[in-house]
N, C-alpha and C positions, 0 to 999 in steps of 0.2 A: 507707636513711635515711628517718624519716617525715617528711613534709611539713605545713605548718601548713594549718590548715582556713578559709579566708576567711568563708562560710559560718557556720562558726562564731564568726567576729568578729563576723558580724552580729547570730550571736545572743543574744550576752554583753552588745552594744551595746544592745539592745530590752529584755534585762532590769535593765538600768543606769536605763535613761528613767522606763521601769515605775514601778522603785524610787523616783528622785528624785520622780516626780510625786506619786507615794502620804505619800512622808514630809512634798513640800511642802505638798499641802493638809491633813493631818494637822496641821502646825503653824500655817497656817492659820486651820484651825477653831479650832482651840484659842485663837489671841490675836485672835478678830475684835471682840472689843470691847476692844481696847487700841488704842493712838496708832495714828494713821494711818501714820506714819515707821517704825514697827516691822514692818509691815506688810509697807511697801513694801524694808524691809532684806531680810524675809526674800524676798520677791519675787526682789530682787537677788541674795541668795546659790545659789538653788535655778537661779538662770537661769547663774550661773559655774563653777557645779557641772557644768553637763549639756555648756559651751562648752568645760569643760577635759577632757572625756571626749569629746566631738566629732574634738577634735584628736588625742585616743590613738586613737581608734575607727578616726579615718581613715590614720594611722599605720600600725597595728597592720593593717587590712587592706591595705592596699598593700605593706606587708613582705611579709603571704603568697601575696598575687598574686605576685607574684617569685617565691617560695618555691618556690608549687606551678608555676610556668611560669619559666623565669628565661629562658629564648632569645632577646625582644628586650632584654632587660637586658644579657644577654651579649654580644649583639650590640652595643651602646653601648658596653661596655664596652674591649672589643677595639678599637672604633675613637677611644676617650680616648687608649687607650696608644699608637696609633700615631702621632696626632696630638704627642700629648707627647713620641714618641720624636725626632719630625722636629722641632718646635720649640727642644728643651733640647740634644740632642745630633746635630742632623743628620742621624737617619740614615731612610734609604729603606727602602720595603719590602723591596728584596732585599738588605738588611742585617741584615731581622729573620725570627724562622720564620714558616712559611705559619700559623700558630695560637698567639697568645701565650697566652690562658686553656686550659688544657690541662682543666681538668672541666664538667660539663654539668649539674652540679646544686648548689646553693649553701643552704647550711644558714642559718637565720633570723639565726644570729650574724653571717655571712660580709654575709648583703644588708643590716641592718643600717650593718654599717659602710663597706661600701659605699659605701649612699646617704648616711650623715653620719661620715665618724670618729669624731666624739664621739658618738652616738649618740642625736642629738635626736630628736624626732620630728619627723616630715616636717609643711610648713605651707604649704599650698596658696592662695598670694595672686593671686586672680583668676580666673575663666574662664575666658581664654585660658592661664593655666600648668599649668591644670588639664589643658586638649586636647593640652599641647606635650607635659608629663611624659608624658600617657596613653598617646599614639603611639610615644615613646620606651622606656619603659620597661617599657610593660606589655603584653602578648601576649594573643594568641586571645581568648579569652569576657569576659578580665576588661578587656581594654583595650578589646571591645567593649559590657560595663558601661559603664565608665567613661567613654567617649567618646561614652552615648547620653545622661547627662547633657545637658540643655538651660541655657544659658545662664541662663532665668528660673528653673528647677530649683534651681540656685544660688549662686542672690542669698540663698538662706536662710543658707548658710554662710558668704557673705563679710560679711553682716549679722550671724553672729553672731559672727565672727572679727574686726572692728571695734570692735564693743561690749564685747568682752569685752578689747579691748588698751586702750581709754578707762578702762574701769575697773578696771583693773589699772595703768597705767603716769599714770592724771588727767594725761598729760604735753596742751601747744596742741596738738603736732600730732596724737597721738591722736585726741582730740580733736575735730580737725576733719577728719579720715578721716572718722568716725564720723557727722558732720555733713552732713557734702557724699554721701555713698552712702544714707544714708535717706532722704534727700530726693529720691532719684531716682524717676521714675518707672516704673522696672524693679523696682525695689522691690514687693511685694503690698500691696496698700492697707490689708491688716490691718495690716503691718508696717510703713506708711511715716511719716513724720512730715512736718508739714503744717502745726507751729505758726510764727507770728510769729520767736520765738526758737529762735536754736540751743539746745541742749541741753548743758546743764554736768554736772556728775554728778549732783547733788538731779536732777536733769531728766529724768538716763538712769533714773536711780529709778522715778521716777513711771512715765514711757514705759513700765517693764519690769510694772507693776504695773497700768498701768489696762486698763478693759476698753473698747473701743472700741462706741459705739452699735450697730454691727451685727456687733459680736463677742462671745458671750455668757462666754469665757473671756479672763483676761488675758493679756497678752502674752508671759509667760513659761511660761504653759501653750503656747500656738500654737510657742515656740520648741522646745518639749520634742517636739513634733509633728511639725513638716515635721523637725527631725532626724531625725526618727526613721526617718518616709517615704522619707527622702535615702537613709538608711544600706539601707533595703529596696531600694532601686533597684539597689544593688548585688549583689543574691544572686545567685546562678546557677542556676538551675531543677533 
């Protein structure tokens, strides 16, 4: 049975980025002397483009981390069903076999469903669920990728997995996710916000669109960036 190529997520990922960045300044150039707001829309589109492909990207390589290693997955897995077996129906280990998963290699469909029945993509809320999944689920090279992530490493993903639920769901509490994690100072000074007021959508707008005094690129370029960097962190030599 072949196995998926992580590796190769990554590098699908990098010419995803490429792409969106080329087509964003392309259009761009093309409208720099129309409205400001146009501007800054398109700004906003090319930054939700890259946030919704972040979350496939990171998906997509954590399915074939499993894929190609599934042993600590297995290993959770095995100890779900025992836990389940003792909680629903009582029973003990020496009620059940020495080995309830009987295979040792799990096809992309199989961890998939797995990790979600319906088959979402997986959504990584935090640094700390980040290090809990990694130890759990993920084995040898790639759970030691993924566990060399630093904390300030990312702050780029949970800042773009905020902004990108702000302006998709404009819900308060959105919202003020969005509000209260930019303002931190764990945040990168390129990316943090620092004005008087919180930020509404017209606001996230702007944010995504200006270029900061000592940042010669706007914000939605630097986002297309350190994703990009994140997603490199994870190859395996």
């Amino acid at each position: 049975m072949r196995t998926a190529d992580p590796n190769g997520v990554i590098d699908d990922f990098e010419d995803l980025v490429d792409d969106s960045l080329t087509d964003w300044m392309s259009v761009s150039a093309a409208i720099s002397l129309q409205p400001v707001a146009l501007r800054r829309k398109v700004a906003t589109d090319a930054f939700l483009g890259v946030a919704v492909s972040w979350e496939s990207f990171l998906s997509d390589w954590w399915t074939a981390a499993i894929n190609k290693d599934p042993s600590a997955f297995l290993v959770q897995a095995e100890s779900a069903l025992r836990t389940d077996a003792k909680a629903r129906f009582g029973l003990d280990a020496a009620d059940l076999a020495n080995k309830l998963i009987s295979r040792s290699h799990l096809s992309l469909d199989q961890v998939r469903r797995m990790l979600d029945p319906n088959e979402r993509n997986i959504v990584i809320h935090g640094y700390k669920e980040l290090d809990k999944r990694a130890n759990a689920e993920l084995a040898g090279q790639y759970r030691t990728k993924a566990t060399s992530i630093t904390s300030h490493d990312w702050q780029i993903a949970e800042a773009t997995r905020v902004i990108r639920n702000a302006l998709a769901h404009r819900s308060k509490s959105a919202l003020a996710e969005m509000n209260v994690l930019l303002r931190k100072n764990s945040v990168p000074l390129s990316l943090r916000w620092t004005g008087q007021r919180n930020l509404d959508i017209a606001g996230t707008m702007r944010y995504l669109h200006t270029h900061r005094p000592a940042l010669a690129d706007s914000r939605t370029k630097v986002y297309h960036d350190r994703l990009k960097g994140l997603a490199v962190q994870l190859r395996i030599p």
